[in-house]
C-alpha positions as CSV (number, residue, x, y, z in Angstrom):
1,X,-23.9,23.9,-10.3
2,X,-23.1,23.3,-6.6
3,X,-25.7,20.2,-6.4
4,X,-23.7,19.2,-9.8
5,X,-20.7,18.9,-8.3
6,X,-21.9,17.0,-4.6
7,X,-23.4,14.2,-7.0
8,X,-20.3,14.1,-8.9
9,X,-17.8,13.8,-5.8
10,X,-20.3,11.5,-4.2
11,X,-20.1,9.4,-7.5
12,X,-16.2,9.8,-7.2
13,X,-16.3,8.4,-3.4
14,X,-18.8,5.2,-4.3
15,X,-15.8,4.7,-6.9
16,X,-13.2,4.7,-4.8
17,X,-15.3,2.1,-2.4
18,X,-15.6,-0.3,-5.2
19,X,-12.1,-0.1,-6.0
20,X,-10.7,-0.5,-2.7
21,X,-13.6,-3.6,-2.4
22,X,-11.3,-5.4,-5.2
23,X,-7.4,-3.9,-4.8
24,X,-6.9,-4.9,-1.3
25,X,-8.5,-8.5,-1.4
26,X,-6.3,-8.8,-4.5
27,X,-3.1,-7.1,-2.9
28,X,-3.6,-9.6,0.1
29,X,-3.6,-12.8,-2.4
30,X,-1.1,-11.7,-4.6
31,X,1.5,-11.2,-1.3
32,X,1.8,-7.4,-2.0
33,X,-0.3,-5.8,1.2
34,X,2.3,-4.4,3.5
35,X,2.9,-4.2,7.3
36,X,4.4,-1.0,8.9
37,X,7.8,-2.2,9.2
38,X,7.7,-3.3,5.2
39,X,6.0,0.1,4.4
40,X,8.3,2.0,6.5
41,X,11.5,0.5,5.0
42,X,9.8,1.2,1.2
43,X,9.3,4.9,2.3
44,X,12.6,5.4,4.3
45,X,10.2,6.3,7.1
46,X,9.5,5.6,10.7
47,X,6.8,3.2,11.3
48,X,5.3,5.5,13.3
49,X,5.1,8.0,10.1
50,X,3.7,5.9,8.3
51,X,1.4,5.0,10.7
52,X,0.0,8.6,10.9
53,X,0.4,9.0,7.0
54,X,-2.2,6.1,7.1
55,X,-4.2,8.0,9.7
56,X,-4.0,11.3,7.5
57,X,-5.0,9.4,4.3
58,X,-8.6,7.7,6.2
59,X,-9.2,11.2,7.2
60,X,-9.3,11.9,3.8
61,X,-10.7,9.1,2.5
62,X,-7.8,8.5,0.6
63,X,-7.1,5.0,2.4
64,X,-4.0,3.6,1.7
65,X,-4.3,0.6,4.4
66,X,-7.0,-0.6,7.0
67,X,-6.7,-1.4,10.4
68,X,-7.1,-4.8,10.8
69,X,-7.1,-5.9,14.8
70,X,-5.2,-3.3,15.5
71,X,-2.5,-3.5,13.0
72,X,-2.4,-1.8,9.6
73,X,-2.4,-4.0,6.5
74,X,-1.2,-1.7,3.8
75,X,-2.0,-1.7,-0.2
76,X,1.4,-1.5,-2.2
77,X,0.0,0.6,-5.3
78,X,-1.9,2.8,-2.3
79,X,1.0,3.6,-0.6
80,X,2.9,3.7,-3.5
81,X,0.5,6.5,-4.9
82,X,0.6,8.2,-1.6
83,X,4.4,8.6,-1.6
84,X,3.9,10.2,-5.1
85,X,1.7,12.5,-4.1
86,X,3.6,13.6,-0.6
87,X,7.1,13.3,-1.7
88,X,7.2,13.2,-5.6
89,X,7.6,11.1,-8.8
90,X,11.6,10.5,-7.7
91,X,10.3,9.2,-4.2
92,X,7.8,6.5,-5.7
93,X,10.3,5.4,-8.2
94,X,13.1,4.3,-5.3
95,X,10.3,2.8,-3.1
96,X,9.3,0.7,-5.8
97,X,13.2,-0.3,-6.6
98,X,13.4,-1.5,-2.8
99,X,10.0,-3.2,-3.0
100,X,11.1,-5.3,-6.5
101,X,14.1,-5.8,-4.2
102,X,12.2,-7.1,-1.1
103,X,10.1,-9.1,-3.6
104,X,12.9,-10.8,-5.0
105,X,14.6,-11.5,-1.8
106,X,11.4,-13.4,-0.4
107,X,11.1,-14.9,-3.4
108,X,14.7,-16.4,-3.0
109,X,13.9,-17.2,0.5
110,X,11.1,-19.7,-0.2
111,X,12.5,-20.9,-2.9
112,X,16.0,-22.3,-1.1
113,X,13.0,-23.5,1.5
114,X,11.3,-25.6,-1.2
115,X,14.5,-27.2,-3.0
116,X,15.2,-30.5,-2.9
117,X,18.3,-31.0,-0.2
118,X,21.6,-31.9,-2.1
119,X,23.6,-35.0,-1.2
């Protein structure tokens, strides 16, 4: 029973691999991987929390960001997830309100950059 359950949680870990292999890459391209400061303002939390919230997740292997030359580069849906699970359902629902928010505001921002200049 006990080799059982190593091969299953080893299966569960290569799973998670693959899956972070694709979210991230996709998170990056879509514009929805985070910096500290964006991930602190969706969580109502320090930077520096969420900095060690990262920290506590990787020693889990629960990654909800990488370090990328020194700075973390965090997965909206990980982080979202992880707020879930640390501070419940009504948590991740007002971090996602104030990421559609911050996702709307850029999305105004570049597009007053690309209009056309009235005469």
């Amino acid at each position: 029973m006990g080799r059982i359950i190593t091969n299953l949680e080893q299966a569960l870990a290569d799973l998670e691999l693959l899956e972070s292999d694709h979210d991230v890459i996709g998170e990056l391209l879509r514009g929805s991987a985070l910096d500290l400061d964006e991930a602190a303002d969706a969580w109502q939390r320090s930077d520096e929390t969420v900095r060690k919230e990262c920290e506590k997740a990787a020693a889990k292997k629960r990654w909800i960001g990488f370090k990328f030359k020194g700075r973390w580069i965090i997965g909206e849906k990980r982080l979202l997830n992880w707020i879930e699970q640390v501070d419940g359902l009504p948590a991740r629902l007002a971090a996602e309100s104030r990421l559609r928010k911050r996702a709307m505001q850029k999305a105004h921002r570049n597009q007053a950059r690309c209009s056309p200049l009235q005469e």
